[in-house]
N, CA, C and O of each residue as an XYZ file, in Angstrom:
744
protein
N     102.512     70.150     91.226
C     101.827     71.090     92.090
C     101.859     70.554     93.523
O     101.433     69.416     93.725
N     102.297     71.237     94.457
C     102.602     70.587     96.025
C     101.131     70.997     96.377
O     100.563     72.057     96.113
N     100.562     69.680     97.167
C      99.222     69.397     97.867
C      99.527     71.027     98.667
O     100.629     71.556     98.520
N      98.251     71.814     99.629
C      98.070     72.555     99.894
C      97.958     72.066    101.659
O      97.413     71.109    102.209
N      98.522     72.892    102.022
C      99.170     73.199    103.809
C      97.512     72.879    104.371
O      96.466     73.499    104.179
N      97.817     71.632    105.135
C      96.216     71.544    106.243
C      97.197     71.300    107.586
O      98.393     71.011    107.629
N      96.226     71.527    108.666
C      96.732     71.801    109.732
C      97.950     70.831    110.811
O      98.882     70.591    110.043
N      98.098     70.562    111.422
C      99.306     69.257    111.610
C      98.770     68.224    111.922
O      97.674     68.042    112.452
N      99.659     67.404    111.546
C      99.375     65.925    112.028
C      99.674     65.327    113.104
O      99.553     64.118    112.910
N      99.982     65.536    114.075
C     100.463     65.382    115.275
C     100.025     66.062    116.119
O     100.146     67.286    116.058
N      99.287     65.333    117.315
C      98.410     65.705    118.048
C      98.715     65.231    119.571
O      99.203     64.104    119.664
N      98.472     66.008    120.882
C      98.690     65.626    122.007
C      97.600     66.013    123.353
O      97.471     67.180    123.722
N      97.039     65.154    123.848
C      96.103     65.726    124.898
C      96.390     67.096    125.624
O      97.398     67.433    126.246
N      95.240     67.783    125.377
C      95.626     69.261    125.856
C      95.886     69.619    127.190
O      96.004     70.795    127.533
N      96.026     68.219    128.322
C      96.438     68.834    129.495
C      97.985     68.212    129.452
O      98.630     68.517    130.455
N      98.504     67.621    128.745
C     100.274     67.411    128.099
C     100.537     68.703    128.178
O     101.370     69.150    128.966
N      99.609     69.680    127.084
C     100.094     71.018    126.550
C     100.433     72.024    126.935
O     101.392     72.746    126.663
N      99.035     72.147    128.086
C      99.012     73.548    128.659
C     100.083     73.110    130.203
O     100.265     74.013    131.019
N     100.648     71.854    130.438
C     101.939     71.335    131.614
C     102.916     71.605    131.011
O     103.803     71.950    131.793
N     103.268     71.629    129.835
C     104.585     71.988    129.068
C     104.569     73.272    128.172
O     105.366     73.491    127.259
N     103.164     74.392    128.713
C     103.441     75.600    128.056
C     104.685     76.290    128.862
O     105.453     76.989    128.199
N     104.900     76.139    130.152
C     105.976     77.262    130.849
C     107.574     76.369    130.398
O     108.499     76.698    131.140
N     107.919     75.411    129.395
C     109.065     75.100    128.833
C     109.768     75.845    128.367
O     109.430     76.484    127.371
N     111.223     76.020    129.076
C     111.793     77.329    128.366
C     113.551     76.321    127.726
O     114.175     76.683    126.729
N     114.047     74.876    128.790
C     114.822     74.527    128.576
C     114.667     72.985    129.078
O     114.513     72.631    130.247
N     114.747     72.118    127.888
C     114.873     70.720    128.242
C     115.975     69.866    128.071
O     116.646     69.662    127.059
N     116.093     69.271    129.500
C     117.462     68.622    129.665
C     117.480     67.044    128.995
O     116.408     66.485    129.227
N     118.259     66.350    128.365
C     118.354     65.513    127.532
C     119.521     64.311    128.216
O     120.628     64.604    128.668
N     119.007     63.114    128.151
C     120.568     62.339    128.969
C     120.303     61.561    127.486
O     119.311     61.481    126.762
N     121.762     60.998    127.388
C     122.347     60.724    126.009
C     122.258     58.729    125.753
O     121.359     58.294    125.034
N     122.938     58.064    126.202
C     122.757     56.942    126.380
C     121.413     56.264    127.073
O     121.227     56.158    128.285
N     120.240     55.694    125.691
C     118.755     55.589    126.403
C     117.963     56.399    126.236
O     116.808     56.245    126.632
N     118.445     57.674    125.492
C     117.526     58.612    125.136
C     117.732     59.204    123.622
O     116.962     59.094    122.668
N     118.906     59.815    123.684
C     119.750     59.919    122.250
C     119.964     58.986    121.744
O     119.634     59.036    120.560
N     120.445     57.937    122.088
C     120.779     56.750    121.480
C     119.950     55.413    122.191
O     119.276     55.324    123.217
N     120.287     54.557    121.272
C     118.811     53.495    121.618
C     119.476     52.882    122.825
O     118.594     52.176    123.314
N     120.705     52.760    123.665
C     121.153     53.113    124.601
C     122.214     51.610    124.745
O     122.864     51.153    125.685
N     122.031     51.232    123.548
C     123.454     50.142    123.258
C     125.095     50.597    122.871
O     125.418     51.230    121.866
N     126.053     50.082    123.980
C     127.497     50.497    123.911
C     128.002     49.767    123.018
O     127.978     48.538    123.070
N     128.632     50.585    121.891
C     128.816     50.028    120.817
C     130.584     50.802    120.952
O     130.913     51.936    121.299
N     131.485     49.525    120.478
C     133.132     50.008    120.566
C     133.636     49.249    119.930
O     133.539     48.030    120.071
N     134.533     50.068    118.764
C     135.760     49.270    117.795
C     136.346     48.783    118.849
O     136.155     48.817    120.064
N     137.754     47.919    117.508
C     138.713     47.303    118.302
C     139.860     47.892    119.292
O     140.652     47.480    120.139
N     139.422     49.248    118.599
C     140.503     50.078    120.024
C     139.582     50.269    120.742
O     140.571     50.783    120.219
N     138.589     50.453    121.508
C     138.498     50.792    122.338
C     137.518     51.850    122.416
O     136.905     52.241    123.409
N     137.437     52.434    120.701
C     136.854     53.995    120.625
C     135.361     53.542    120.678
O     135.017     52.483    120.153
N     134.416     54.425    121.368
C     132.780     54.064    121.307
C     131.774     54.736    120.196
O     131.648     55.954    120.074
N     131.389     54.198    119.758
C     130.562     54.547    118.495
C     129.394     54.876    118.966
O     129.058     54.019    119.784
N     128.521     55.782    118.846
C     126.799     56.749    118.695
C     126.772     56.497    117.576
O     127.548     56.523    116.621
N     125.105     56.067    117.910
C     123.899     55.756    116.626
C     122.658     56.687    117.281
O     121.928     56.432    118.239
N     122.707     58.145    116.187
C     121.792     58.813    116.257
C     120.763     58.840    115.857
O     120.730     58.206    114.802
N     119.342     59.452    116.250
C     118.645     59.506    115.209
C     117.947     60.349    114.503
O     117.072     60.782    115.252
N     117.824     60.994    113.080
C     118.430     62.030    112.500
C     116.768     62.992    112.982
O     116.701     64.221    112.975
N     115.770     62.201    113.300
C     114.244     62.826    113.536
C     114.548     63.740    114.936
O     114.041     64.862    114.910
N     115.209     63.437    115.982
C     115.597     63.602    116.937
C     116.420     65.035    117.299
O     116.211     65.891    118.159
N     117.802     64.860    115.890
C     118.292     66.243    115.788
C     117.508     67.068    115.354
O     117.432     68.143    115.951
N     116.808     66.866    114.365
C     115.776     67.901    113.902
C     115.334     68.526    114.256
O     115.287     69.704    113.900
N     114.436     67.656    115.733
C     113.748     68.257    116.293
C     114.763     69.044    117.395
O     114.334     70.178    117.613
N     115.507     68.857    117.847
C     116.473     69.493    118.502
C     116.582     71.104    118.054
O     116.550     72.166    118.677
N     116.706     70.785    116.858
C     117.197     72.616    116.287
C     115.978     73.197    116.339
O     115.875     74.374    116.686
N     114.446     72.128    115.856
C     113.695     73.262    115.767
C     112.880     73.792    117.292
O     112.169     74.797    117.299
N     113.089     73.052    118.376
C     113.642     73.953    119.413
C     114.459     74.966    119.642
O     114.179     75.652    120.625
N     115.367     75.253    119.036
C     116.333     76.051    119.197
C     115.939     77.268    118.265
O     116.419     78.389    118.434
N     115.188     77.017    117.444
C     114.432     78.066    116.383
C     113.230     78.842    117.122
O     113.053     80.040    116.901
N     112.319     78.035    118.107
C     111.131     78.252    118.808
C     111.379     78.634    120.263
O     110.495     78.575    121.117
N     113.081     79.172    120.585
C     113.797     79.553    122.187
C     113.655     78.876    123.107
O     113.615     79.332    124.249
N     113.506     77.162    122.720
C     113.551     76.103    123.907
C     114.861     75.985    123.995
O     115.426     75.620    122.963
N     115.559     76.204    124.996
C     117.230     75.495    124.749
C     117.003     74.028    125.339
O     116.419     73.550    126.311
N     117.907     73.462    124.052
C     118.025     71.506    124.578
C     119.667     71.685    125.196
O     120.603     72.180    124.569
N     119.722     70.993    126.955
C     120.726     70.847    127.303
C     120.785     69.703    127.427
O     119.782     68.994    127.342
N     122.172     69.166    127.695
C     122.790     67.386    127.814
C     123.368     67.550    128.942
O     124.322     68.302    129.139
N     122.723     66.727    129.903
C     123.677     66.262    131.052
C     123.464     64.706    131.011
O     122.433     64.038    131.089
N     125.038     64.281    130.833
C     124.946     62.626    130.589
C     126.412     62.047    131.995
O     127.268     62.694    132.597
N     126.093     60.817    131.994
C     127.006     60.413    132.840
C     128.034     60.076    131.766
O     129.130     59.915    132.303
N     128.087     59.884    130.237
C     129.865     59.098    129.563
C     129.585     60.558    128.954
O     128.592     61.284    128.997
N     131.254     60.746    128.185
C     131.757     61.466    127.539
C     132.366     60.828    126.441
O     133.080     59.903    126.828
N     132.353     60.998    124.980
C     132.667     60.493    124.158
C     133.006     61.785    122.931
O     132.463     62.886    123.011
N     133.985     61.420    121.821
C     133.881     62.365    120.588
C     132.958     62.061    119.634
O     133.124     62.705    118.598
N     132.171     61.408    119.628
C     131.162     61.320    118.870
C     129.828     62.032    119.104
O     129.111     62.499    118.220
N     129.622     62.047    120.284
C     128.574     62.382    121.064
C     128.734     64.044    121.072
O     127.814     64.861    121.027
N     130.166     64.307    121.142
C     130.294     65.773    121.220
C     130.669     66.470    119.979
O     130.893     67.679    119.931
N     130.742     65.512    118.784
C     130.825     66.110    117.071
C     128.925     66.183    116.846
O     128.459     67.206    116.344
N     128.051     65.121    117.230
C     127.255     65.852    117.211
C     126.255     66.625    117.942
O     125.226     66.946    117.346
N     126.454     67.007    119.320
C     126.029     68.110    119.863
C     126.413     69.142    119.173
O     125.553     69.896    118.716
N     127.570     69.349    118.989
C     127.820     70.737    118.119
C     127.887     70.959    116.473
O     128.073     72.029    115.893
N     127.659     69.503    115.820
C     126.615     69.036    114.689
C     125.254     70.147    114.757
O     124.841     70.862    113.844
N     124.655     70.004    116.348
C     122.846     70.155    116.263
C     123.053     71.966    117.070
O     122.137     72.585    117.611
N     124.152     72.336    116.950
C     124.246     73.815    118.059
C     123.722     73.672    119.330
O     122.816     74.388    119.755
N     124.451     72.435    120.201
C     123.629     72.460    121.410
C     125.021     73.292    121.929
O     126.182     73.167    121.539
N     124.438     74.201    122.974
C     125.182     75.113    123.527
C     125.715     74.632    125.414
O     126.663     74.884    126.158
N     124.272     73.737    125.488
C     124.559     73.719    127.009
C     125.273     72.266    127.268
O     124.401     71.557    126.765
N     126.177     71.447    127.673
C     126.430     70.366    128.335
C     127.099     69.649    128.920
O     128.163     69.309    128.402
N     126.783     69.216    130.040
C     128.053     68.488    131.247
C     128.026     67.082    130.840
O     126.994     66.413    130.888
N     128.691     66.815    130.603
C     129.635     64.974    130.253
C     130.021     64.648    131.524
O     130.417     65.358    132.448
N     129.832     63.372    131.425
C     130.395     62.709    132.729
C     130.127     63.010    133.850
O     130.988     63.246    134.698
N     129.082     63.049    134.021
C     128.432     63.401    135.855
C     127.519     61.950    135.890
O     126.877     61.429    134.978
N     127.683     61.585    137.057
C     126.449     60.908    137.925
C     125.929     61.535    138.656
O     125.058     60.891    139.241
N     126.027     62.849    139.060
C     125.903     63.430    140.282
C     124.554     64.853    139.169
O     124.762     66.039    139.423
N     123.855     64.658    138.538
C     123.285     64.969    137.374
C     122.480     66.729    138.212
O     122.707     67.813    137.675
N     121.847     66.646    139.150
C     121.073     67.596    139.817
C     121.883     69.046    139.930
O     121.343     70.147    139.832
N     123.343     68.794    140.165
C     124.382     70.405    140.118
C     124.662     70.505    138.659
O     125.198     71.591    138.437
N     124.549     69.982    137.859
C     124.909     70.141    136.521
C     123.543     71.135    135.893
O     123.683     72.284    135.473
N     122.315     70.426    135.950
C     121.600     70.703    135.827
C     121.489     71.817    136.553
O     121.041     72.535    135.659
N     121.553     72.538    137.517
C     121.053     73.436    138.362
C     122.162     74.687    137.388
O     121.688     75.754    136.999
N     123.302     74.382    137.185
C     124.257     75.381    136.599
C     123.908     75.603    135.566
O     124.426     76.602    135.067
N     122.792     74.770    134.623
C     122.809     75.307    133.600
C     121.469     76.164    133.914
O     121.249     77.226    133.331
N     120.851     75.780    134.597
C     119.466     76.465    135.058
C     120.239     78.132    135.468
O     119.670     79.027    134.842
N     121.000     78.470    136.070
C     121.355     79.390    136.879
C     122.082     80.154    135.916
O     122.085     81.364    136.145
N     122.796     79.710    134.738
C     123.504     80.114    133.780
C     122.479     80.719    132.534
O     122.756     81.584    131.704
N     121.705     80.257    132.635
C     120.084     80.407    131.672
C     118.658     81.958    132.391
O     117.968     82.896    131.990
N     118.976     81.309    133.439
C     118.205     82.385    134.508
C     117.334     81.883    134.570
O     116.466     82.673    134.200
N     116.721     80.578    134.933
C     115.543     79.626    134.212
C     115.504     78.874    135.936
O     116.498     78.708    136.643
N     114.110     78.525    136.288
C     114.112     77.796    137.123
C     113.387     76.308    136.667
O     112.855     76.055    135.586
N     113.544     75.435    137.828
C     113.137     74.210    137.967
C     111.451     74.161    137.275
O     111.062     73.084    136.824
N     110.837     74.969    137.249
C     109.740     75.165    136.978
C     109.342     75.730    135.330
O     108.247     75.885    134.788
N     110.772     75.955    134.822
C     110.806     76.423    133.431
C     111.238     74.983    132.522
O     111.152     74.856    131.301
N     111.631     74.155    133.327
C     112.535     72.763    132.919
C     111.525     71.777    132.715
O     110.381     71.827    133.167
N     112.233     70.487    131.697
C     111.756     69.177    131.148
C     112.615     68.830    131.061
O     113.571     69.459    130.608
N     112.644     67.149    131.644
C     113.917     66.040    131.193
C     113.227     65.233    130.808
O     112.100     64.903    131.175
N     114.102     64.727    129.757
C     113.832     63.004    129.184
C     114.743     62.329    129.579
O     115.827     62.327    128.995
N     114.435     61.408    130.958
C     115.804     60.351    130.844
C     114.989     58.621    130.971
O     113.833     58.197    130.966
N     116.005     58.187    131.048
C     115.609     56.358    130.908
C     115.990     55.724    132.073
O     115.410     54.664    132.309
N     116.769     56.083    132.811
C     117.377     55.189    133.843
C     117.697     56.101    135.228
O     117.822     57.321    135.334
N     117.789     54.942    136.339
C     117.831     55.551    137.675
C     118.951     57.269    137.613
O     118.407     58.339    137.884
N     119.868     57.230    137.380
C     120.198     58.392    137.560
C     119.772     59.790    136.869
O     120.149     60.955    136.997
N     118.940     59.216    136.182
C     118.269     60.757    135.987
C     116.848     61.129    136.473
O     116.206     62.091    136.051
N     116.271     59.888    137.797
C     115.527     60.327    138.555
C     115.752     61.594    139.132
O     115.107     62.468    138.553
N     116.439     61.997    140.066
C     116.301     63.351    140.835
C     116.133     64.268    139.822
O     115.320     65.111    140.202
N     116.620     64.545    138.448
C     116.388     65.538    137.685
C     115.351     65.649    137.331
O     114.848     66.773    137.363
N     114.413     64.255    136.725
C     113.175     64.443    136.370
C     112.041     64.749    137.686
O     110.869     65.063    137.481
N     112.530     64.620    138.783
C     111.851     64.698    139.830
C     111.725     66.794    139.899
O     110.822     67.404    140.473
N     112.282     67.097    139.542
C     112.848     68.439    139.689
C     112.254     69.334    139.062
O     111.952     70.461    139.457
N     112.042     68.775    137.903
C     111.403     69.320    136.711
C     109.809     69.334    136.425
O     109.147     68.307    136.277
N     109.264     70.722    136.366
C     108.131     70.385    135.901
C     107.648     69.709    134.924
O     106.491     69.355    135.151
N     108.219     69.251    133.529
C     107.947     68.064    133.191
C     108.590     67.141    132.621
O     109.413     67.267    131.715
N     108.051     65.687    133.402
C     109.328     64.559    133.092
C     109.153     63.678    132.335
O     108.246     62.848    132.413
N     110.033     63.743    131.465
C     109.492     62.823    129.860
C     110.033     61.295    130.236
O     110.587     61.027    131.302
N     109.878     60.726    129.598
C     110.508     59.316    129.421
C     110.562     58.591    127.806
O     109.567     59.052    127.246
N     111.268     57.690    126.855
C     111.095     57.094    126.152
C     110.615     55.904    126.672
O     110.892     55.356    127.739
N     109.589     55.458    125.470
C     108.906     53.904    126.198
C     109.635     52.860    126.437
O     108.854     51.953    126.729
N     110.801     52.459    126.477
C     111.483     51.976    126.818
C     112.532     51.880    128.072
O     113.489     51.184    128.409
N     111.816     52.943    128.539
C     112.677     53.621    129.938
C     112.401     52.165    130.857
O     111.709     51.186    130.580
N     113.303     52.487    132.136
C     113.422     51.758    133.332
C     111.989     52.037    133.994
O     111.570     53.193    133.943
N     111.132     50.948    134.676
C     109.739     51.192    135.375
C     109.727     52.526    136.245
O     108.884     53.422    136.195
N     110.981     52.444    137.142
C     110.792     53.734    138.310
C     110.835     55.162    137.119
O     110.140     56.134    137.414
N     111.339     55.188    136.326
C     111.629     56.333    134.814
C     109.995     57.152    134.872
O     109.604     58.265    135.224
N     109.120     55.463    134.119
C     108.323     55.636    133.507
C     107.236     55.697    134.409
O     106.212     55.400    133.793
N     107.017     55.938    135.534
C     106.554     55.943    136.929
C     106.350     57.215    137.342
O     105.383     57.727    137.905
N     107.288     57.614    137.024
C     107.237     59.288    137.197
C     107.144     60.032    135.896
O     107.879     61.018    135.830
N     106.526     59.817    135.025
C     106.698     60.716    133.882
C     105.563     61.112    133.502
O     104.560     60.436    133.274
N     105.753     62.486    133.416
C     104.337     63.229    132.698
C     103.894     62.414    131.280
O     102.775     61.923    131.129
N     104.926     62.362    130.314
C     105.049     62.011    129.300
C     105.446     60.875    128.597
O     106.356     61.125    127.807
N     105.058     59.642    128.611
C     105.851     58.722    127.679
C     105.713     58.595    126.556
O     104.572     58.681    126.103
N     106.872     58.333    125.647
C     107.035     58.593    123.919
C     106.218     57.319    123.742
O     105.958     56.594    124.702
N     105.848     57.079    122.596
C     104.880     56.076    121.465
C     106.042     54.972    120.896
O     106.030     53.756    120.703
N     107.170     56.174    120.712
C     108.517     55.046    120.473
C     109.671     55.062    121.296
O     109.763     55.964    122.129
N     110.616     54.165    121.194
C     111.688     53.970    122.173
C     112.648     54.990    121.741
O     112.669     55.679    120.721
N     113.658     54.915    123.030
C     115.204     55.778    122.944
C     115.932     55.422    121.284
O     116.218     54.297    120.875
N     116.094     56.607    120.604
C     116.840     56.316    119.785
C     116.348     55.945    118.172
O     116.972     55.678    117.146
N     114.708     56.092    118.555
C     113.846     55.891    117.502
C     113.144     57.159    117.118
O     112.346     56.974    116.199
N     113.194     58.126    117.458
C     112.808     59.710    117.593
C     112.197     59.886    118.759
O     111.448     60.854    118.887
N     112.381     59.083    119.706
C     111.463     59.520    121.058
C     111.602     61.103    121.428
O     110.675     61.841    121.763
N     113.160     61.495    121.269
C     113.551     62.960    121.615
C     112.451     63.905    120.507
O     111.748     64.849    120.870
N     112.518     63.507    119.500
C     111.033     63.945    118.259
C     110.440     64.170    118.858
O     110.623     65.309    119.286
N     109.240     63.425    119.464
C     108.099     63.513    119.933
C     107.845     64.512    121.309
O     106.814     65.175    121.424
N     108.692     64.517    122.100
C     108.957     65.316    122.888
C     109.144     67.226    122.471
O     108.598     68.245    122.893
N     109.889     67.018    121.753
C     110.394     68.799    120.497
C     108.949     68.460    120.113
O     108.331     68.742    121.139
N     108.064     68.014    119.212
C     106.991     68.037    119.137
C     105.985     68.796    120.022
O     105.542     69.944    120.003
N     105.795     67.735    120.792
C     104.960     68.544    121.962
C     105.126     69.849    122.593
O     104.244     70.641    122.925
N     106.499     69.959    122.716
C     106.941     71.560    123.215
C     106.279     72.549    121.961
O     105.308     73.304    121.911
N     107.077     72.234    121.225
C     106.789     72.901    120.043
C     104.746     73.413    119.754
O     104.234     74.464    119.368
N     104.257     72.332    120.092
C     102.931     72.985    119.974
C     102.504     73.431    120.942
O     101.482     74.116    120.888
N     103.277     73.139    122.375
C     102.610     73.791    123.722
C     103.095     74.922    123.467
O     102.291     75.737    123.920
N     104.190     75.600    122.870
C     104.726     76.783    122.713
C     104.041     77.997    121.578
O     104.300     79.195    121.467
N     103.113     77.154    120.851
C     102.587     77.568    119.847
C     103.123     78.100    118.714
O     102.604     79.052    118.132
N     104.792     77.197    118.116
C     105.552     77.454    117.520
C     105.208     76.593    116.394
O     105.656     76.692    115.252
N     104.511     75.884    116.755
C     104.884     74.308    115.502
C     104.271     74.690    114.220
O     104.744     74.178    113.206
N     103.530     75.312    114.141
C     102.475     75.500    113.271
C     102.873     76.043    111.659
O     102.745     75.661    110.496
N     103.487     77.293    112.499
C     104.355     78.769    111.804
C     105.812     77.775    111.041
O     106.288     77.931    109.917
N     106.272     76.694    112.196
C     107.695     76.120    111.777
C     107.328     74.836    110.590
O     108.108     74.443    109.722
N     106.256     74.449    110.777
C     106.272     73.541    109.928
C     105.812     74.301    108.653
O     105.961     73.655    107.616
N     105.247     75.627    108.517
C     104.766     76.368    107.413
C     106.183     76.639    106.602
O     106.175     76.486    105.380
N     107.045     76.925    107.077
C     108.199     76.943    107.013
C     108.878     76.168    105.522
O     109.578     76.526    104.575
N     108.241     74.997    105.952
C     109.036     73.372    104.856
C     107.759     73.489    103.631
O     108.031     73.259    102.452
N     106.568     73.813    104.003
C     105.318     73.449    102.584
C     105.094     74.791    102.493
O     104.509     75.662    103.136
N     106.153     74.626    100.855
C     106.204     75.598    100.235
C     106.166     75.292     98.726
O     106.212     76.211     97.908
C-alpha cells in the first residue's frame, strides 16, 4: 500500500518565491553549474561531462511547468550537446565569452525580457548575465564575486543537483510543484 500524498518537502523563504514568481526562462552555464566543473579528457583529446541525473530532471520538469531552461556556455562539446537534447533543451549558444548577446537573442527569440530571466552561473563570465537578470542563482561553490551577487545560493555544489534546487524553487514560485509532484505518488 503506497504511504498517502502529504504536502512537499522542500521548502524556501517566501521572499526567494514571490522574486522568482515573474520566471518565465532560466539561463544555465554548463561547466560549474551542470557539471561539478572539472575538465575531464581521454587520450585523444575528446572531453568527457559528468552529469547529474537530479538536475536533468529537474530541467524537464521546468519544461512541463513553461519555464524554458536555456544554455549559454563558453566550451562546446558532443557530450554536452547529446545531453541537452537528451533533456529537450531547445535554447543554446556554445562557445561564447561574450555571454550578454547570446542571452539577449534568446530573450528576443522567446519575447521574454530581462525581468522574466534567472541565471545560475559560477564564475566571472557569467557576471553581466546574472547582473541582468532578475534572479541570480549561484551553486555554493561558485567564485566569491558569483556568490556576491546572488539572490540565491544552492545548499549543494555545481554538479551535485544545485541546478535541482533551483527547478525547485521556480517550480513552487510558479505554483507548479505541487500538481507535478502529484504526478509520481500514485
Amino acid at each position: 500500500m503506497p504511504k498517502p500524498f502529504v504536502s512537499p518537502a522542500v521548502r524556501f523563504a517566501p521572499e526567494l518565491l514571490l522574486q522568482a514568481q515573474s520566471i518565465r526562462v532560466v539561463f544555465l552555464d554548463v561547466d560549474g553549474v551542470l557539471t561539478d566543473g572539472g575538465l575531464h579528457f581521454t587520450e585523444h583529446g575528446e572531453a568527457i561531462k559528468r552529469f547529474n541525473t537530479l538536475d536533468g530532471h529537474g530541467i524537464k520538469l521546468l519544461q512541463k511547468a513553461g519555464i524554458v531552461p536555456a544554455v549559454v556556455t563558453g566550451r562546446d562539446s558532443a557530450p554536452l550537446r547529446l545531453r541537452l537534447q537528451q533533456l529537450g533543451v531547445q535554447h543554446a549558444v556554445y562557445g561564447t565569452e561574450d555571454k550578454v548577446p547570446a542571452a539577449q537573442a534568446i530573450l528576443d527569440e522567446l519575447g521574454l525580457t530581462w525581468g522574466q530571466a534567472a541565471m545560475m552561473g559560477d564564475d566571472w563570465p557569467d557576471l553581466p548575465v546574472m547582473q541582468r537578470c532578475a534572479f541570480a542563482c549561484a551553486p555554493s561553490n561558485a567564485h566569491a564575486e558569483n556568490l556576491a551577487i546572488a539572490d540565491f545560493v544552492t545548499d549543494v555544489a555545481a554538479g551535485q543537483g544545485a541546478v535541482r534546487q533551483l527547478c525547485d524553487l521556480l517550480l513552487i514560485a510558479s505554483g507548479r510543484y505541487s500538481a507535478l509532484l502529484e504526478t509520481y505518488q500514485q
